[in-house]
C-alpha positions, 0 to 999 in steps of 0.5 A: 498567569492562569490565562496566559498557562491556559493558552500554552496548554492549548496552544500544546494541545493544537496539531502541528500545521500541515505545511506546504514541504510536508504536504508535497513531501507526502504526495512525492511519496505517494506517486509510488502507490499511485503507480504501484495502484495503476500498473495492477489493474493496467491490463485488465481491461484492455486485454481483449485488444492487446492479446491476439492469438496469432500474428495478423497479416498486416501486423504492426506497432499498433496492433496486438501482441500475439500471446496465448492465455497462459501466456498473458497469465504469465504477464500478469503475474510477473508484476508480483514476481517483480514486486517480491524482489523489489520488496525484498531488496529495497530495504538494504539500498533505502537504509544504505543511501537514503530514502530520497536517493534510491526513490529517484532510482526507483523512478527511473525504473518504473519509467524504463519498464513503462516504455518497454511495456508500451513499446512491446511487439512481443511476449518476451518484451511485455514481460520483461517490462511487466518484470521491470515495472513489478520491481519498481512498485514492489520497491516504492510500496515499501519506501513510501509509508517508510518516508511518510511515517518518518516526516509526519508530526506524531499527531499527524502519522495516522492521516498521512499514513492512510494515504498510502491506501488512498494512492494505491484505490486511486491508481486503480481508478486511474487506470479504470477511468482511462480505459473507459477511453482508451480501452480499444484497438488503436489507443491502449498503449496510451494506458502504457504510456500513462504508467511512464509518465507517472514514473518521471513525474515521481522522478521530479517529485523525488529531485525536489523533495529533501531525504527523511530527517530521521535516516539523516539522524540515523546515519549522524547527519543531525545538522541537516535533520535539523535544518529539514525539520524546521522547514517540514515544521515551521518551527524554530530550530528547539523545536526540531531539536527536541522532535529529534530527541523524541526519537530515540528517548527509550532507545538511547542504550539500544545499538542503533546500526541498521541491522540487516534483513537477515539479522530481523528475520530470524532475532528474538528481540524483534519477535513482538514487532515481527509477529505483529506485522506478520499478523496484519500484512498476511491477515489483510490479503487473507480477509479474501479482499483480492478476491474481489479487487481481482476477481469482483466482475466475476463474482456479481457476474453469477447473479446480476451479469449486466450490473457487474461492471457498474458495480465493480466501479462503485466499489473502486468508488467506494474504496477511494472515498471511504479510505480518505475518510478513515485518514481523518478517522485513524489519529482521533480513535486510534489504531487497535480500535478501528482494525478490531471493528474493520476486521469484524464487520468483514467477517459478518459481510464475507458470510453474508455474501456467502449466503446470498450467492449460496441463495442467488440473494442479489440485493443481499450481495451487493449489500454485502460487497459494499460492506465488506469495502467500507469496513476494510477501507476503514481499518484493516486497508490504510492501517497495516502499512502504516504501523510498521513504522510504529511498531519498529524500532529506528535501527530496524525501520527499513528492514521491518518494512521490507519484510511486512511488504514481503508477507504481504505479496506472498500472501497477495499471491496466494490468494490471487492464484488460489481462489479461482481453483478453490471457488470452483470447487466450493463456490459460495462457501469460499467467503465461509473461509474468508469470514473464519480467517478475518474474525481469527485475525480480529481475536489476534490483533486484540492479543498481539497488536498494542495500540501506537496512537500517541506514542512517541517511539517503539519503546513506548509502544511496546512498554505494556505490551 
């Protein structure tokens, strides 16, 4: 009897198997952040063949698109403009007619804006697309930690979970590896094209794939939830009834009509949650890491101009590596723990790069660059988005997500559009800021933010908190 009560216990103890539908159902969900990775850095570098400031003679399709710099500015932007709206939004029609259903949508229109990019001759049209291909992305960033976080076994919600981060750095070098190619006057709409066949492809992926378990138990379609679950688990069909019942044990007295977006902004009974994910959504782009995701190039640039692309591309490496680390990292040590030492160690390396470019310290700044990158790929990158879905409620899922990737473009813009205007004015001393900002928000999150590892809903989250 003690072997065999031994045995049970460790056969409890064992994760549950990554199973094939689990797997795919992940990386389905995780084509939105590859794309969503993708079309940010799309641009970037073939801006020189795209962008010409009047009509050439024998102007054709291949040619460039005629576009002032503030125009191709405008571009550029219209991607968060449209991911605003999609973030806003998408939360309403996820809960309204499941995460699948409207993720095939989705698909559809990153495919449209796509092609409408690849096919511009325009100023109007390229920003049309870059619209269209903004709302996609803004919309998939939000459902796909939503579908993951809802699939995943308890045990396996911080790996899965990080590849959100990891799809996105992966769409980035995507895009920086492609232009190596295609960056030039004849092949960049190939960069535009790619972008629409990433759009179908998650359109196939999503035709396949079966809808979230846990809104089917939220919209009282226990049967199917069921029926998925055993799939999704290789288990018996107990088994997947008493996951279920996880779900909602704490929560069985709390009303669990979706509420809608309106009702979570402004209710003091989700006031705990909301601060926290503002804390983290805000906080992670105002550790300054757009800084040198959008603008890194320039700053190396200042004291090391031939190195500069090199470096940028081992720090797009060095992201994508380190953040498939932490998924292995994240479920073993815990939430709290790892965005404590993330945010710490960005605020030592954002001073240091402060120092060395203040001192033109090359070697110091590169150390600097790359700390920072290995700290927030292991934390502060892969966690927030992540934890929403923890720290939340079942009736407020889809909304508290929406709302956490709102924060988060409002905040991605602010910086994106403020740390040209304020490093020109202060320079080095713009990392001081960033420094300041990320180790106020280390004190916060060991005041504001409970740990979610092992819990098995958001009431036992928030129980001691």
């Amino acid at each position: 009897m003690t072997q065999y009560g031994t045995q049970d216990n460790e056969l409890r103890a064992m994760k549950p198997p990554l199973t094939y539908k689990l797997l795919f159902g992940t990386i389905v969900a995780c084509l939105g952040s590859i794309q969503y990775g993708y079309h940010i850095a799309e641009l970037n570098a073939p801006e020189q063949f795209l962008v010409c400031s009047k009509i050439k003679p024998n102007y054709d399709y291949i040619d460039c698109i005629p576009m002032s710099d503030s125009q191709f500015g405008l571009v550029t932007s219209m991607f968060s403009v449209g991911g605003l709206i999609g973030s806003l939004f998408i939360g309403y029609y996820s809960q309204k007619y499941g995460r699948r259903r409207t993720s095939l949508y989705i698909s559809l229109i990153a495919l449209v804006g796509s092609l409408v990019m690849s096919q511009s001759r325009t100023f109007t049209m390229i920003l049309l697309g870059r619209l269209i291909v903004g709302i996609s992305c803004g919309a998939g960033i939000v459902i796909t930690p939503m579908y993951i976080n809802e699939i995943a076994p308890m045990e396996w919600k911080g790996t899965l979970g990080s590849m959100n981060q990891l799809s996105i750095n992966l769409g980035i070098l995507l895009t920086q590896a492609l232009a190596l190619g295609w960056a030039n006057a004849t092949q960049w709409r190939n960069l535009l094209y790619v972008g629409a066949l990433l759009g179908l492809t998650n359109w196939i992926g999503w035709y396949i794939v079966s809808e979230s378990p846990k809104w089917l138990v939220l919209n009282n379609n226990v049967n199917d939830a069921i029926t998925y679950l055993v799939t999704l688990r290789q288990c018996t069909i107990d088994v997947a009834k008493q996951e279920i019942k996880q779900w909602t044990e704490g929560e069985e007295e709390t009303d669990t009509t979706e509420v809608t977006f309106w009702q979570y902004i402004t209710s003091h009974i989700y006031l705990k949650p909301r601060l926290a994910i503002t804390l983290l959504l805000v906080g992670q782009q105002f550790s300054g890491i757009n800084s040198i995701i959008f603008y890194g190039v320039k700053i190396v640039s200042q004291l090391m101009s031939q190195y500069a692309i090199l470096i940028n591309f081992g720090i797009s490496i060095t992201n994508v590596v380190v953040t498939f680390f932490a998924g292995v990292v994240i479920d073993r040590s815990g939430r709290k723990p790892l965005l404590i030492i993330s945010t710490l160690v960005m605020g030592i390396m954002s001073l240091i790069i402060s120092i060395s470019i203040l001192n033109n310290l090359t070697h110091w700044l590169v150390i600097g660059l790359f700390g920072y990158i290995i700290a927030f790929a292991l934390g502060l990158g892969p966690i927030p988005f992540l934890i929403i879905g923890e720290l939340s409620s079942v009736e407020t899922i889809s909304q508290a997500q929406s709302y956490g990737t709102v924060c988060n473009w409002i905040a991605t813009f602010a910086v994106g559009y403020g740390f040209p205007i304020v490093n020109d004015i202060i320079g080095g001393y713009t990392y001081i800021i960033f420094s300041a900002m990320t180790l106020v928000l280390m004190l916060c999150i060991r005041q504001y933010i409970p740990e979610t590892k092992g819990k098995r809903n958001s009431t036992e989250v928030w129980q001691n908190h």
